[in-house]
Structures are given as structure tokens and as C-alpha cells.
C-alpha positions as CSV (number, residue, x, y, z in Angstrom):
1,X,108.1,57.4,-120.5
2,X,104.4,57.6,-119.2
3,X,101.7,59.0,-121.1
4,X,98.3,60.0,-119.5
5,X,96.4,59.2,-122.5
6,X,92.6,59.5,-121.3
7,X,90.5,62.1,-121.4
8,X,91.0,62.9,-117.5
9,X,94.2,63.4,-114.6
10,X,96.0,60.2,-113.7
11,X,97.3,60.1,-111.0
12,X,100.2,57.3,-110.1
13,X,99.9,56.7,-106.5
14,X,102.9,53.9,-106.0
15,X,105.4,51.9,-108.1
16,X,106.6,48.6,-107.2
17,X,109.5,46.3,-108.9
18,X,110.0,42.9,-108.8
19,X,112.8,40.9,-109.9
20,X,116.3,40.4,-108.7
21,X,118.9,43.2,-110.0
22,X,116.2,45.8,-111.3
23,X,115.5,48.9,-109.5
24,X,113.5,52.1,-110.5
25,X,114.1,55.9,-109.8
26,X,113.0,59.3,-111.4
27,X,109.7,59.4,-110.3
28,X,108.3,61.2,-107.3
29,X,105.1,60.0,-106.2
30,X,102.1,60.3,-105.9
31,X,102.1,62.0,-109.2
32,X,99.3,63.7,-111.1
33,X,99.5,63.6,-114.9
34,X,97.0,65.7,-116.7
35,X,95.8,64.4,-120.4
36,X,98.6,64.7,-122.9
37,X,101.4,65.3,-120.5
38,X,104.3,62.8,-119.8
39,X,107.2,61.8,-116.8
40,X,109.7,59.5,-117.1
41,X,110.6,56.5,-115.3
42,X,113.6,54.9,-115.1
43,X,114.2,50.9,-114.7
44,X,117.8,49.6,-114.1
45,X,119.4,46.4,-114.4
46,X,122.3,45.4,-112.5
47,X,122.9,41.5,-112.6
48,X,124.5,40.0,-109.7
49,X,124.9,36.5,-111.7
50,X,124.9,35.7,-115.2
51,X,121.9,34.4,-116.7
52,X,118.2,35.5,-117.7
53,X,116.4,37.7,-115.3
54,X,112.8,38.4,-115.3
55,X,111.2,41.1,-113.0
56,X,108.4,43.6,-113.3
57,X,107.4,47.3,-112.7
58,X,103.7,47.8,-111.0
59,X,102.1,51.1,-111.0
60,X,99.0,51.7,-109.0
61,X,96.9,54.8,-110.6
62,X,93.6,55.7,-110.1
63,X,92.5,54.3,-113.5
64,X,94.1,50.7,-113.0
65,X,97.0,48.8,-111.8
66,X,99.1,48.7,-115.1
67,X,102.0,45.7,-115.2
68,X,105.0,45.9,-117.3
69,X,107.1,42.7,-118.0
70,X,110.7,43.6,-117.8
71,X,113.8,40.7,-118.6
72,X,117.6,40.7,-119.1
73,X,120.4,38.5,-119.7
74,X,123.2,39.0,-116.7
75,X,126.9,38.2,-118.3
76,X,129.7,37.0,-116.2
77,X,132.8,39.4,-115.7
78,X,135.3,36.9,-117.3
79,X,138.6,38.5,-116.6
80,X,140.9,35.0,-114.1
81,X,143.7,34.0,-114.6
């Protein structure tokens, strides 16, 4: 969930992720929050090997460029035979 928290609108002009596997969606931008109000963003995870992943979301607003660190921990599908 984003928050605008300030005292003015905030407007979220792009969002970028980086990191192999992750992906974001639910978010139409540009997108103007005004103080107090909220959207949600969601940030996926699908591992194509096993292993620690580390990525992160970028969104540009016109208040800053805010980073968020993002990691996971891919597992193998076992199964043979």
C-alpha cells in the first residue's frame, strides 16, 4: 500500500522494477494521491531458479524518487525420478 502522507497531492508519475523473477501490477499511472488517501501496488515473485533473488521497485513522484529493496529465496521443484 502507498500512503500520500504530506500535507499536499502526490502524484506517482512511473514505477520501475528491477530484479530477475519480480514484476509489478495494480497501479495505473500517472496517479495523483491526495493527503491521507492510499493505492495499492502489487510486487510478484516468480523464481525461474532456486536461490536468493534481490530486485527493487522505483517510483518516481513529484516529491522524490522513493526505492524499495525487495529479495526472495527461489526453491527448486524437486519432483525426478
Amino acid at each position: 500500500t502507498v500512503t500520500s502522507s504530506g500535507t499536499a497531492a502526490l502524484t506517482i508519475s512511473a514505477a520501475t522494477v528491477t530484479g530477475i523473477g519480480y514484476g509489478i501490477s495494480g497501479m495505473a499511472l500517472p496517479l495523483t494521491l491526495n493527503p491521507g488517501q492510499t493505492a495499492n501496488l502489487t510486487v510478484s515473485f516468480d523464481p525461474t531458479v532456486a536461490g536468493s533473488a534481490t530486485g527493487s521497485v522505483s517510483l518516481a513522484t513529484n516529491a522524490s524518487t522513493v526505492n524499495i529493496a525487495l529479495s526472495g529465496t527461489g526453491q527448486s521443484a524437486g519432483g525426478g525420478g
